[in-house]
N, CA, C and O atoms as a printed pandas DataFrame, in Angstrom:
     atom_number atom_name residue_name chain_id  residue_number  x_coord  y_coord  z_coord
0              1         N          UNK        A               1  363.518 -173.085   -8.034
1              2        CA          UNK        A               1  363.206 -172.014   -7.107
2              3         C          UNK        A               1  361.731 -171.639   -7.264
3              4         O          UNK        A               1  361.295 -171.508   -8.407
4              5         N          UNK        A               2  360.768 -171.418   -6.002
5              6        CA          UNK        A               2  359.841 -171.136   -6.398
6              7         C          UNK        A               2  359.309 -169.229   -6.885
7              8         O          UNK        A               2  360.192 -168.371   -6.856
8              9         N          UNK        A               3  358.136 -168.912   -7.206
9             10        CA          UNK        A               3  358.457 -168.232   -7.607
10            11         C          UNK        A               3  358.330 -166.732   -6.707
11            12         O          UNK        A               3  358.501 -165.582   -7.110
12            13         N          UNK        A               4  357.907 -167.312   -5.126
13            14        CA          UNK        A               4  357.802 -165.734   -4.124
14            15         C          UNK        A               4  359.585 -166.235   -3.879
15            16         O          UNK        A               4  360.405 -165.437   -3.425
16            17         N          UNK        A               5  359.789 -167.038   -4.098
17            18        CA          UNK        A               5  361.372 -166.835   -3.534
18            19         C          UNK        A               5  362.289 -166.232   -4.697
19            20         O          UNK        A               5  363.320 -165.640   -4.380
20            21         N          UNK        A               6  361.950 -166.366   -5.956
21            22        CA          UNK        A               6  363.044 -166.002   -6.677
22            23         C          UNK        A               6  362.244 -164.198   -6.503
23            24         O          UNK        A               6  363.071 -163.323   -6.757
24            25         N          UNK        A               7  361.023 -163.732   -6.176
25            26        CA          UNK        A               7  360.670 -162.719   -5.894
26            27         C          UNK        A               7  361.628 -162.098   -4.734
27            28         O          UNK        A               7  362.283 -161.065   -4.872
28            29         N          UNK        A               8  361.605 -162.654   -3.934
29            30        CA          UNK        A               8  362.317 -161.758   -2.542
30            31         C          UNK        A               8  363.853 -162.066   -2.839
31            32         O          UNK        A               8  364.632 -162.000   -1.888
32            33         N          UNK        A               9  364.326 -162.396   -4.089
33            34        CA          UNK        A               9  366.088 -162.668   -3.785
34            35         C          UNK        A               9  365.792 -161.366   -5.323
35            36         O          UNK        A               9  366.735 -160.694   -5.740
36            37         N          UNK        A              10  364.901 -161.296   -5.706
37            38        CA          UNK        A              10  365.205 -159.943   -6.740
38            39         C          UNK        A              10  365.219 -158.570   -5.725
39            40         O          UNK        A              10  366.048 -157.671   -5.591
40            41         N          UNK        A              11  363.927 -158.835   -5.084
41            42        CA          UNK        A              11  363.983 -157.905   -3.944
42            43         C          UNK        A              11  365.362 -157.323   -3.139
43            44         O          UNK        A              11  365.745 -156.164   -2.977
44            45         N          UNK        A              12  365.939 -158.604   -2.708
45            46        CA          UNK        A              12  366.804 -158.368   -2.632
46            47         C          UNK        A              12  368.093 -157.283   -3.330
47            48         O          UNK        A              12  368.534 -156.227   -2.877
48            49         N          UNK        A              13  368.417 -157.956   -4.461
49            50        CA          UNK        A              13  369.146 -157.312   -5.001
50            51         C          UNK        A              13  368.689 -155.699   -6.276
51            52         O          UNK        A              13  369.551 -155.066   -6.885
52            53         N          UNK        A              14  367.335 -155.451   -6.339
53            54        CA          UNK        A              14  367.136 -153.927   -6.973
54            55         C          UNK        A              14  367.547 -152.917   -6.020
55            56         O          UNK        A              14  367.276 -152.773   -4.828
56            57         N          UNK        A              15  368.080 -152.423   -6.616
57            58        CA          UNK        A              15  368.544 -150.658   -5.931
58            59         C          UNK        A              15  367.925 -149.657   -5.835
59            60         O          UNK        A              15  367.879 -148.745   -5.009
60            61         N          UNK        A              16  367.187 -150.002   -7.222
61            62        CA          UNK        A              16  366.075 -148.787   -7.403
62            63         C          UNK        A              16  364.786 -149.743   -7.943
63            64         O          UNK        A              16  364.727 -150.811   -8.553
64            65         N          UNK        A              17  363.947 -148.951   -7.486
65            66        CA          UNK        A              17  362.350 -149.545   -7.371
66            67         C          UNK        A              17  361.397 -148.942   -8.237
67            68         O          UNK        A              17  361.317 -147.756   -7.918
68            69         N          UNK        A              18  360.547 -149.239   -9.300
69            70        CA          UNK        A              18  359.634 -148.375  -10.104
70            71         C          UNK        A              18  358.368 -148.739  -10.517
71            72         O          UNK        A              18  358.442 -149.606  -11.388
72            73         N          UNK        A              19  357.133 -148.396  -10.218
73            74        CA          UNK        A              19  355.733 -148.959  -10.350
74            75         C          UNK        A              19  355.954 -149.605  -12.114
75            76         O          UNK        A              19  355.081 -150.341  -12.573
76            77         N          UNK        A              20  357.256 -149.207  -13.010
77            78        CA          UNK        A              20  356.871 -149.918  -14.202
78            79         C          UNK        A              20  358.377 -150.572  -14.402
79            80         O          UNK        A              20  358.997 -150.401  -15.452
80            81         N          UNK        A              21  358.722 -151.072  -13.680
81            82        CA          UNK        A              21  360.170 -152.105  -13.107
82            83         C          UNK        A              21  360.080 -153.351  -13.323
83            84         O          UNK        A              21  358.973 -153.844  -13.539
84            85         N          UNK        A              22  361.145 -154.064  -13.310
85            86        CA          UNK        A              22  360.828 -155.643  -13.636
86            87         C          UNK        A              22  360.819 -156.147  -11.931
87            88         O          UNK        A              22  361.250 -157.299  -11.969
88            89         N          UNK        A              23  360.644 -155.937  -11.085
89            90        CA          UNK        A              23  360.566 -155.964   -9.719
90            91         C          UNK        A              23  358.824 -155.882   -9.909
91            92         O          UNK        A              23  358.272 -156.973   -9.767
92            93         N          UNK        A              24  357.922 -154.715  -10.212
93            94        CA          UNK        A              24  356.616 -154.882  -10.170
94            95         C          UNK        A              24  355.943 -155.215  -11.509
95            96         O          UNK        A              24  354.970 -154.557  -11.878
96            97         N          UNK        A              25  356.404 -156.149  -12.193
97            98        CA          UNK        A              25  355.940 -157.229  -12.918
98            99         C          UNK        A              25  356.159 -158.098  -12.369
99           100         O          UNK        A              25  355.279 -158.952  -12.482
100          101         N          UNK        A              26  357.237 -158.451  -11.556
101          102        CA          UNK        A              26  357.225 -159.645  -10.886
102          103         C          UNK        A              26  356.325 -159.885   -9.973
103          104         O          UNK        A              26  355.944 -161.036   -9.759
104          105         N          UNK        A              27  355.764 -158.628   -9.173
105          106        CA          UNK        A              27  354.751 -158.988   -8.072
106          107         C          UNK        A              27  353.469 -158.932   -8.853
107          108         O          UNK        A              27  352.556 -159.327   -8.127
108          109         N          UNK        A              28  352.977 -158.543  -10.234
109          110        CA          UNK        A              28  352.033 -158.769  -10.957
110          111         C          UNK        A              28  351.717 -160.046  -11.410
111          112         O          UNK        A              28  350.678 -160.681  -11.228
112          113         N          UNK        A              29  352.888 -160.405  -12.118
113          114        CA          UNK        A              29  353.213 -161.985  -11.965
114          115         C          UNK        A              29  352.603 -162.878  -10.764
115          116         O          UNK        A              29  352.309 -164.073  -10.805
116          117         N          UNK        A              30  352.543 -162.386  -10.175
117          118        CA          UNK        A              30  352.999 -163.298   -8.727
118          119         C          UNK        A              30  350.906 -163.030   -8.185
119          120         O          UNK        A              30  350.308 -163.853   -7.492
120          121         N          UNK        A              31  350.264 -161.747   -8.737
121          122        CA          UNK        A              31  349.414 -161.700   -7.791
122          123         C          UNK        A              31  348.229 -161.857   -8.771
123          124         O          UNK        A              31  347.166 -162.329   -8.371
124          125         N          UNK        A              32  348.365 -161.549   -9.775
125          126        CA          UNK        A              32  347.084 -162.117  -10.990
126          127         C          UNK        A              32  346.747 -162.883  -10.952
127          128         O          UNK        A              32  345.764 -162.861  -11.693
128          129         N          UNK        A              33  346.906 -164.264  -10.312
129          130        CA          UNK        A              33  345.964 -165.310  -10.274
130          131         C          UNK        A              33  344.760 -165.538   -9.398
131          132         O          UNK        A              33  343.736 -166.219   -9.456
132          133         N          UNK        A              34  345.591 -164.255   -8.144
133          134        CA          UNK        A              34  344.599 -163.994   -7.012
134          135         C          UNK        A              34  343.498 -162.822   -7.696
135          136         O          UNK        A              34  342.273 -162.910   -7.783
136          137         N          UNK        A              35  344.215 -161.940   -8.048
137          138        CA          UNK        A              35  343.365 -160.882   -7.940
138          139         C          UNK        A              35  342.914 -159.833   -9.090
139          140         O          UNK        A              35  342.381 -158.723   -9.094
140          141         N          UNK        A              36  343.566 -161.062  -10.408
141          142        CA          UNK        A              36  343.698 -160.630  -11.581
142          143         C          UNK        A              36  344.870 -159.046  -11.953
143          144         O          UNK        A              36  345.297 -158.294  -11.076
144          145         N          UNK        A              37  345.080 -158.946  -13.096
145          146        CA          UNK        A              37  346.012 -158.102  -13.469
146          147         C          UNK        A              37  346.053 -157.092  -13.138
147          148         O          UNK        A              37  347.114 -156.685  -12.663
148          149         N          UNK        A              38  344.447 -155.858  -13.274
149          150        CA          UNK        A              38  344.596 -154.640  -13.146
150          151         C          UNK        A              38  344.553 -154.631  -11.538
151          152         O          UNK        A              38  345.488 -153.954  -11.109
152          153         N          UNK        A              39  343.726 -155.193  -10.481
153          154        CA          UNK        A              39  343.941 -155.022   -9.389
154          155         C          UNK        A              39  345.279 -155.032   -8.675
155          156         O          UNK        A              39  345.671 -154.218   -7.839
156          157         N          UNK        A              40  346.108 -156.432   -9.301
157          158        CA          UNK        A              40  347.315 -156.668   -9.026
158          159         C          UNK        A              40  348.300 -155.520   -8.968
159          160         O          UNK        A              40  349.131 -155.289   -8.090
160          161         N          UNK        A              41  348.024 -154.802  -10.151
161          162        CA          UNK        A              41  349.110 -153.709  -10.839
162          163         C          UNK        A              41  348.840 -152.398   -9.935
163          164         O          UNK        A              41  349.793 -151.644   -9.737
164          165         N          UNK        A              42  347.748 -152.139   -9.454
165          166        CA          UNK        A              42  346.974 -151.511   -8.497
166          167         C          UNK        A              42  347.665 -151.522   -7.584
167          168         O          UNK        A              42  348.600 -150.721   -7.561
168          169         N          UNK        A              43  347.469 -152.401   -6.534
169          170        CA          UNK        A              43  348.260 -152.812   -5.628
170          171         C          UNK        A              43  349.769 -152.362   -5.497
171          172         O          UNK        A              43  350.223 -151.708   -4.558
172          173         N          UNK        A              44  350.325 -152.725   -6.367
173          174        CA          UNK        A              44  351.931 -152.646   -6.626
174          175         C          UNK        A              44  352.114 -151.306   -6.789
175          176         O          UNK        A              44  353.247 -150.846   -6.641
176          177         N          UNK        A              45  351.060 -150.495   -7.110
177          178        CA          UNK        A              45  351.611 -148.968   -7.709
178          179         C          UNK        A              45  351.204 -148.132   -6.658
179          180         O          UNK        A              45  351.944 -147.183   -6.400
180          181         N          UNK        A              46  350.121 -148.296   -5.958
181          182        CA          UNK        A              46  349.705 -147.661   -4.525
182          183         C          UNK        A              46  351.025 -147.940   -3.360
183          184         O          UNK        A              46  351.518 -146.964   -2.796
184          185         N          UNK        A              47  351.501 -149.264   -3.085
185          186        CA          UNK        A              47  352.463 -149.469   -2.527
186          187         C          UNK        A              47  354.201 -149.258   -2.978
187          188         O          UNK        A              47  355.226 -149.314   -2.298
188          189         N          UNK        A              48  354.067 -149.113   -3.784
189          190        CA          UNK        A              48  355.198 -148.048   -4.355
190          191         C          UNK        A              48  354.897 -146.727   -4.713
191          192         O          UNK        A              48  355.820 -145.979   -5.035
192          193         N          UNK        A              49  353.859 -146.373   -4.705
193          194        CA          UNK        A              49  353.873 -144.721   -4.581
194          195         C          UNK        A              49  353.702 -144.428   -2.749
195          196         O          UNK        A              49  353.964 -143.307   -2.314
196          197         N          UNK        A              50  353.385 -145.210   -2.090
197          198        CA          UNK        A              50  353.524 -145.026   -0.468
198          199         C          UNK        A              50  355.279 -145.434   -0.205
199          200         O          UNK        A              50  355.919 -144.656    0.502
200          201         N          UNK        A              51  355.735 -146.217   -0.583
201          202        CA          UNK        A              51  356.827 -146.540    0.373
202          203         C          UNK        A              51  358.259 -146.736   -0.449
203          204         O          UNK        A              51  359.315 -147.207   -0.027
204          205         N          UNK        A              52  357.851 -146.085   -2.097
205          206        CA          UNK        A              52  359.102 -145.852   -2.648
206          207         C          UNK        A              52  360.158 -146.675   -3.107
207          208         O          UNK        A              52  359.996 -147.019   -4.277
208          209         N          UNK        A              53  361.878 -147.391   -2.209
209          210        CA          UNK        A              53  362.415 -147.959   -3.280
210          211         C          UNK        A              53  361.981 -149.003   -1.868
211          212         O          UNK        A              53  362.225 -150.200   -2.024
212          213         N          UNK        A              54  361.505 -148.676   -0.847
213          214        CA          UNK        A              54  361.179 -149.786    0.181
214          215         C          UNK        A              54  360.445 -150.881    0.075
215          216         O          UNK        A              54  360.258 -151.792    0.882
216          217         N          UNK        A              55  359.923 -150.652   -1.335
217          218        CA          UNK        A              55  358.269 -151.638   -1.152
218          219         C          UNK        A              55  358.403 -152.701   -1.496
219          220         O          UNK        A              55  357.420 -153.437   -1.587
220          221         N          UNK        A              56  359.929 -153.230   -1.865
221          222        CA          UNK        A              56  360.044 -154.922   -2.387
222          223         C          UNK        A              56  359.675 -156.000   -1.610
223          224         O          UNK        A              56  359.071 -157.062   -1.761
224          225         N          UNK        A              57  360.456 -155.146   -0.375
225          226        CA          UNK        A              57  359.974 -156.616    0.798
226          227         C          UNK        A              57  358.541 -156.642    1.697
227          228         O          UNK        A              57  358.111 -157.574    2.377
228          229         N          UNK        A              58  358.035 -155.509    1.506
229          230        CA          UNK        A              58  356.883 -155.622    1.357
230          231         C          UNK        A              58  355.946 -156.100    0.434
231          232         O          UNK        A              58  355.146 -157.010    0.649
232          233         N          UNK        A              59  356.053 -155.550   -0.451
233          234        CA          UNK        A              59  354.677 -156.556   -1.845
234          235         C          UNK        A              59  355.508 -158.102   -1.514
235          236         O          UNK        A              59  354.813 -159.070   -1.205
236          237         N          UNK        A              60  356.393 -158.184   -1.566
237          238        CA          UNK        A              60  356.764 -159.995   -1.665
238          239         C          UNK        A              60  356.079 -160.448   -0.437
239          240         O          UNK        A              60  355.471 -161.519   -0.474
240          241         N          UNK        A              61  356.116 -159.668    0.767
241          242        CA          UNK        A              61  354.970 -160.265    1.845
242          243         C          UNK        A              61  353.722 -160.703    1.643
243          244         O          UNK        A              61  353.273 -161.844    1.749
244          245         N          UNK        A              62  352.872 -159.074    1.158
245          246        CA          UNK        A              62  351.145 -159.259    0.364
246          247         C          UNK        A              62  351.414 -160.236   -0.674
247          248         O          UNK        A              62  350.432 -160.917   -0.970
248          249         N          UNK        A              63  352.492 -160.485   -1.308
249          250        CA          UNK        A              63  352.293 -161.841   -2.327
250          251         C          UNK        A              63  352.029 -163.322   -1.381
251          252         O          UNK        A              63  351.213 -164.201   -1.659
252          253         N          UNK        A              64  352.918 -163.300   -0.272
253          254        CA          UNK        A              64  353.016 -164.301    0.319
254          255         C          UNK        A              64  351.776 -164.359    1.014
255          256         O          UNK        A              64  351.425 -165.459    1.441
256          257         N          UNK        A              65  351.127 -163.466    1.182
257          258        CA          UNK        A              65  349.459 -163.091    2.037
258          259         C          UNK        A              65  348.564 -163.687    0.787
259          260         O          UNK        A              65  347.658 -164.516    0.872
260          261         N          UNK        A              66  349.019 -163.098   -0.286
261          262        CA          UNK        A              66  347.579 -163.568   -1.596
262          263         C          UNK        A              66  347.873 -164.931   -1.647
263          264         O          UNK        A              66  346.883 -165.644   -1.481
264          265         N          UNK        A              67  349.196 -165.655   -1.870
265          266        CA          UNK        A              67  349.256 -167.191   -1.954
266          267         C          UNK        A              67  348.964 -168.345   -0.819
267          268         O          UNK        A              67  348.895 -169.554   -1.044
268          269         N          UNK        A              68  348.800 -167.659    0.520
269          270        CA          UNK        A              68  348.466 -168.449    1.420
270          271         C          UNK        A              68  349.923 -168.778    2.077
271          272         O          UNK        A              68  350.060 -169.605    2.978
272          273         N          UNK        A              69  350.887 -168.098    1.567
273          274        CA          UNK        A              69  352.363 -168.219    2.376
274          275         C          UNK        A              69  352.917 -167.607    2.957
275          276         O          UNK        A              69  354.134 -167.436    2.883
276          277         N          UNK        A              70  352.120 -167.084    3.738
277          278        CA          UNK        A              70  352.515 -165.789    4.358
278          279         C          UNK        A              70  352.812 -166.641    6.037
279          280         O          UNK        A              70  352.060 -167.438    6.598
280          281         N          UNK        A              71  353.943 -166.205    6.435
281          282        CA          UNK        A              71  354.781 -166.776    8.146
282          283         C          UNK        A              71  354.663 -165.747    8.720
283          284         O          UNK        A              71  355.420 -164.812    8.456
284          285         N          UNK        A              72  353.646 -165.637    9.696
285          286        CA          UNK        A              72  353.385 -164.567   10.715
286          287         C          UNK        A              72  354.728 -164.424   11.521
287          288         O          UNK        A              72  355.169 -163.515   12.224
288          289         N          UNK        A              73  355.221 -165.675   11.154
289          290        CA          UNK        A              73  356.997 -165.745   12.301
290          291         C          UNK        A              73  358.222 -164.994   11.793
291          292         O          UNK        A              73  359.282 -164.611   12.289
292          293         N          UNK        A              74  357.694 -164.947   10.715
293          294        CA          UNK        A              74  359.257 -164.267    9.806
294          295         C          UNK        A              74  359.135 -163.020    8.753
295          296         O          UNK        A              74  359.902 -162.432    7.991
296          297         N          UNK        A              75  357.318 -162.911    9.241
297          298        CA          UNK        A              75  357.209 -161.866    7.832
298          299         C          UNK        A              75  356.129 -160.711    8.368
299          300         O          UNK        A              75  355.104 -161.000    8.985
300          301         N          UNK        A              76  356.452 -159.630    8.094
301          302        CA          UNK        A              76  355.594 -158.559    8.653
302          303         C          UNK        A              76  355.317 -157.787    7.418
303          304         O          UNK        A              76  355.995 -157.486    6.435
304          305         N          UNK        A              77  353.933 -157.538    7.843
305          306        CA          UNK        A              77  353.196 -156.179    7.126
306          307         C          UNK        A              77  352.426 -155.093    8.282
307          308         O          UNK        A              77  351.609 -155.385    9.156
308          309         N          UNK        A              78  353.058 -153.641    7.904
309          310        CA          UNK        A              78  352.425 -152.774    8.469
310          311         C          UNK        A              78  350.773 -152.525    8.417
311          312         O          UNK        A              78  350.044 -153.181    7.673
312          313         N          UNK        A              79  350.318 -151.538    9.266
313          314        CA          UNK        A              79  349.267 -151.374    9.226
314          315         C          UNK        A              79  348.473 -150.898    7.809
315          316         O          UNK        A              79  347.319 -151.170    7.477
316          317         N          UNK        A              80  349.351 -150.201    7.184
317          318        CA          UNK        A              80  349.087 -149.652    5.926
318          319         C          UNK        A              80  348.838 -150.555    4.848
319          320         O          UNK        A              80  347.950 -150.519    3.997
320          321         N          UNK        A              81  350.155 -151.712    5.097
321          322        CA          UNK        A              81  349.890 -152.799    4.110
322          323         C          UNK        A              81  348.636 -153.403    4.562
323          324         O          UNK        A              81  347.839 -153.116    3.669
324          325         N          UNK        A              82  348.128 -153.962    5.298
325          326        CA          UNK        A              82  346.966 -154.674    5.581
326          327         C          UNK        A              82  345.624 -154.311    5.150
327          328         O          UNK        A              82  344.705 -155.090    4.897
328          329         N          UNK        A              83  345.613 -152.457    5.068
329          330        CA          UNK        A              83  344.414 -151.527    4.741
330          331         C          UNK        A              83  344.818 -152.197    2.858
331          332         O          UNK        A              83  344.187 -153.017    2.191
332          333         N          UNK        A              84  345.722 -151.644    2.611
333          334        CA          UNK        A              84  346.210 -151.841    1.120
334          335         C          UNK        A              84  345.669 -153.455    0.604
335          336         O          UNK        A              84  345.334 -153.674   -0.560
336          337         N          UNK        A              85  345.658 -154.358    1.534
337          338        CA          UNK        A              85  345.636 -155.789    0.700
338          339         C          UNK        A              85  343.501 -156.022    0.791
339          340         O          UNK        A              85  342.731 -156.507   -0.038
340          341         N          UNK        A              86  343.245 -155.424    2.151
341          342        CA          UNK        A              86  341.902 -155.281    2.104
342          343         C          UNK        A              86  341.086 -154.525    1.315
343          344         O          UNK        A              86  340.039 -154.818    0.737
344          345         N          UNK        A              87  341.729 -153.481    1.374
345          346        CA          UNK        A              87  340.749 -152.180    0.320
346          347         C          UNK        A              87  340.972 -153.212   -1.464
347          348         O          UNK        A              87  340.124 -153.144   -2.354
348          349         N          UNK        A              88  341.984 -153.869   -1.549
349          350        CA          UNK        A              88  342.100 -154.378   -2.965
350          351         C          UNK        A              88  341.631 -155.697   -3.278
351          352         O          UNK        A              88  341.646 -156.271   -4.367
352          353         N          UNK        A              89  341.125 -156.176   -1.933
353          354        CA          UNK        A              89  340.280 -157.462   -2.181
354          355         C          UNK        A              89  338.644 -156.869   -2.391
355          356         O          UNK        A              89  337.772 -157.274   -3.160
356          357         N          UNK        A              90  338.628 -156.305   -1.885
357          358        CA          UNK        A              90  336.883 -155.691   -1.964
358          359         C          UNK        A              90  336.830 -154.769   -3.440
359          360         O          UNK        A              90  335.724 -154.472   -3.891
360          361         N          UNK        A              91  337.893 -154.406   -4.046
361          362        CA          UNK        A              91  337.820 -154.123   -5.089
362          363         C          UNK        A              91  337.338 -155.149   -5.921
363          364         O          UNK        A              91  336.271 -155.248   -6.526
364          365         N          UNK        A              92  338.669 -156.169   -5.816
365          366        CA          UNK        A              92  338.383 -157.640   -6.919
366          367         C          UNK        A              92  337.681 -158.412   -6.435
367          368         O          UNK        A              92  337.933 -159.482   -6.989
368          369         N          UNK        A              93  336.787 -158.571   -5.585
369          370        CA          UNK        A              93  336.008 -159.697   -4.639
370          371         C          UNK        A              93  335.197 -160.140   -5.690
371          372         O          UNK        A              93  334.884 -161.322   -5.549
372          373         N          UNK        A              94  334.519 -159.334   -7.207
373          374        CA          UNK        A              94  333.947 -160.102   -8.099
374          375         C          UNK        A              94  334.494 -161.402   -8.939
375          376         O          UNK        A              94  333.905 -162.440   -9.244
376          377         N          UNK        A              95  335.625 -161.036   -9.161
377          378        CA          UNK        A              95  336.787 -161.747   -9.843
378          379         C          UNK        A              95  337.357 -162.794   -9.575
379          380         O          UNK        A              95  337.903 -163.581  -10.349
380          381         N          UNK        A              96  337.200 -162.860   -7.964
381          382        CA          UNK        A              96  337.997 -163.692   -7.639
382          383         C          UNK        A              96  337.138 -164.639   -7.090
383          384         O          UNK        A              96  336.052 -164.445   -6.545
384          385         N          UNK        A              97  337.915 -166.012   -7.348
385          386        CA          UNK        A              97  337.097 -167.578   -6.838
386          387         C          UNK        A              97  336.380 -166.964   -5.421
387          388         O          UNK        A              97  336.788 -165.951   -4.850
388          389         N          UNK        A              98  335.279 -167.753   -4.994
389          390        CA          UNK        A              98  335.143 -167.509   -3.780
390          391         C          UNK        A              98  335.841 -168.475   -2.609
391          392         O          UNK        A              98  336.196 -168.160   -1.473
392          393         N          UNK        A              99  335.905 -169.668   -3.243
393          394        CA          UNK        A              99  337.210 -169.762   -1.532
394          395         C          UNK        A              99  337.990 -169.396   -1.148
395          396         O          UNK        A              99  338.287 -169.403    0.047
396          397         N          UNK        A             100  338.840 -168.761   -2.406
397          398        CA          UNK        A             100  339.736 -167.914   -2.470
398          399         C          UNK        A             100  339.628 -166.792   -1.244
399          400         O          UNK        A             100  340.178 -166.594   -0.161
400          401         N          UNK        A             101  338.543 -166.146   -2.099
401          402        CA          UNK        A             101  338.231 -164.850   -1.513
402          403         C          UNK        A             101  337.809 -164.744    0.331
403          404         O          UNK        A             101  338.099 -163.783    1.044
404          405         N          UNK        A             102  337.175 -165.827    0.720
405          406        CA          UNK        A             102  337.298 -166.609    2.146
406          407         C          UNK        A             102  337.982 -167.031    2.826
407          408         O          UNK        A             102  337.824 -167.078    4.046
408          409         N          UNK        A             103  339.158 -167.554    2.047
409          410        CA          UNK        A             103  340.151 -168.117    2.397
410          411         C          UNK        A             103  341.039 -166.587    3.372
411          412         O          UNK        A             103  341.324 -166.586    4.569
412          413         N          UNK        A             104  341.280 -165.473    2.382
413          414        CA          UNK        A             104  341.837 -164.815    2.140
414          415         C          UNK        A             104  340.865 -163.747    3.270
415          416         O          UNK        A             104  341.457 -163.196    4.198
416          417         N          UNK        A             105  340.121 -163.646    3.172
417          418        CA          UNK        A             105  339.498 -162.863    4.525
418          419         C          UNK        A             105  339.430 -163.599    5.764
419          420         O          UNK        A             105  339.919 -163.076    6.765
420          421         N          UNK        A             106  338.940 -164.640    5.834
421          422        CA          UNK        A             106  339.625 -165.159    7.259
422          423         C          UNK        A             106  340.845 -165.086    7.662
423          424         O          UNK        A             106  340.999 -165.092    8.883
424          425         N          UNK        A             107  341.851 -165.012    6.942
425          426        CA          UNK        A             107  343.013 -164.270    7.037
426          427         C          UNK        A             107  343.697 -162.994    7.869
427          428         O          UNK        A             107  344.515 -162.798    8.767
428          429         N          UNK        A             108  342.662 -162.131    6.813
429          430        CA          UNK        A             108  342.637 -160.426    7.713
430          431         C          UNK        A             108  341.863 -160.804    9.011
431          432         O          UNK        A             108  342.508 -160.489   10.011
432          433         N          UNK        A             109  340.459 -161.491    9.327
433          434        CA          UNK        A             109  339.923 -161.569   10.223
434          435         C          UNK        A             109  340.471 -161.959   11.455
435          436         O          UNK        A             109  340.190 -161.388   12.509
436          437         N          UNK        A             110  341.132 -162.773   11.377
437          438        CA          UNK        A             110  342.233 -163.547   12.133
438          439         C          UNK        A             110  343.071 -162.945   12.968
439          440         O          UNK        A             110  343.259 -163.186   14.161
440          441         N          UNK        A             111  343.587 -162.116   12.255
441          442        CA          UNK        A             111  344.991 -160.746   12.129
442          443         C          UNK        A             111  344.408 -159.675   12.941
443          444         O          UNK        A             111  345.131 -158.933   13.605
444          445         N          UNK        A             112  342.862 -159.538   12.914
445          446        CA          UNK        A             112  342.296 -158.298   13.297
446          447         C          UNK        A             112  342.338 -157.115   12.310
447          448         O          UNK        A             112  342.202 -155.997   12.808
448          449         N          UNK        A             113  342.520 -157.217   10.876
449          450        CA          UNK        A             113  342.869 -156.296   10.013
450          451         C          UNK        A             113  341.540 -156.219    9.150
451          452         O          UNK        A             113  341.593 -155.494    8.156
452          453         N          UNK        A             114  340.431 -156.841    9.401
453          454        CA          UNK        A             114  339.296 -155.924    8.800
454          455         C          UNK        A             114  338.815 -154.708    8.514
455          456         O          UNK        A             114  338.313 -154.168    7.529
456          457         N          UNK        A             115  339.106 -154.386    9.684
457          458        CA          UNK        A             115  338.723 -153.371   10.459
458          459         C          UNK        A             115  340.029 -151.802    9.512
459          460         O          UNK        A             115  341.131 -151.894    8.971
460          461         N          UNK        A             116  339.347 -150.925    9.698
461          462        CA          UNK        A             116  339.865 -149.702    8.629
462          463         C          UNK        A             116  340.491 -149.216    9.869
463          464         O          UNK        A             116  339.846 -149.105   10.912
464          465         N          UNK        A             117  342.365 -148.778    9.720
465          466        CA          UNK        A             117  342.761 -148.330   10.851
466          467         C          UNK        A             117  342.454 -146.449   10.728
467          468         O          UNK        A             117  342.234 -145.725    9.758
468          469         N          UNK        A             118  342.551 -146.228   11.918
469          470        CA          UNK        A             118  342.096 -144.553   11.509
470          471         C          UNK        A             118  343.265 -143.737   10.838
471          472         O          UNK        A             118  343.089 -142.566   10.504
């Protein structure tokens, strides 16, 4: 199993959701290679302090956005998430490879999500 999938079948099954949960180690897991640890953990705790026990199938999305597996056909992120994955790349933009980091903004650019919604 890979490992955003064994992510979204945990997703699946937690009941309860907690910025210090084995649910957001898993998306730490999952996003430190992009964006290193503390940003990662960042991420996960802003989006669980916004959206509570909701935010599984969301961060498993922004995971699928940081790995390049993200299916515009089957997978949605709100407007909020998009501000959330941008504001945290310009955080780590030192850190991180730069094709990466290109890769990963042509992305938002693409999407139209550069741009800061009001």
């Amino acid at each position: 199993m890979r490992p955003l999938d064994y992510f979204f079948s945990l997703a699946d099954r937690e009941k309860s959701f907690s910025p210090e949960g084995h649910l957001a180690r898993e998306f730490v897991k999952l996003a430190s290679p992009v964006l290193g640890e503390t940003c990662a953990g960042d991420l996960c705790f802003r989006t669980v302090s916004r959206l509570g026990e909701k935010a599984g199938p969301a961060l498993g999305n922004m995971a699928a956005f940081l790995l390049g597996e993200f299916d515009d056909g089957t997978m949605t992120l709100d407007d909020a998430d998009w501000d959330e994955i941008r504001e945290t790349l310009e955080d780590a933009a030192d850190g991180i490879d730069l094709n990466t980091l290109t890769g990963l903004m042509d992305g938002l650019l693409s999407r139209g999500k550069l741009e800061k919604t009001p």
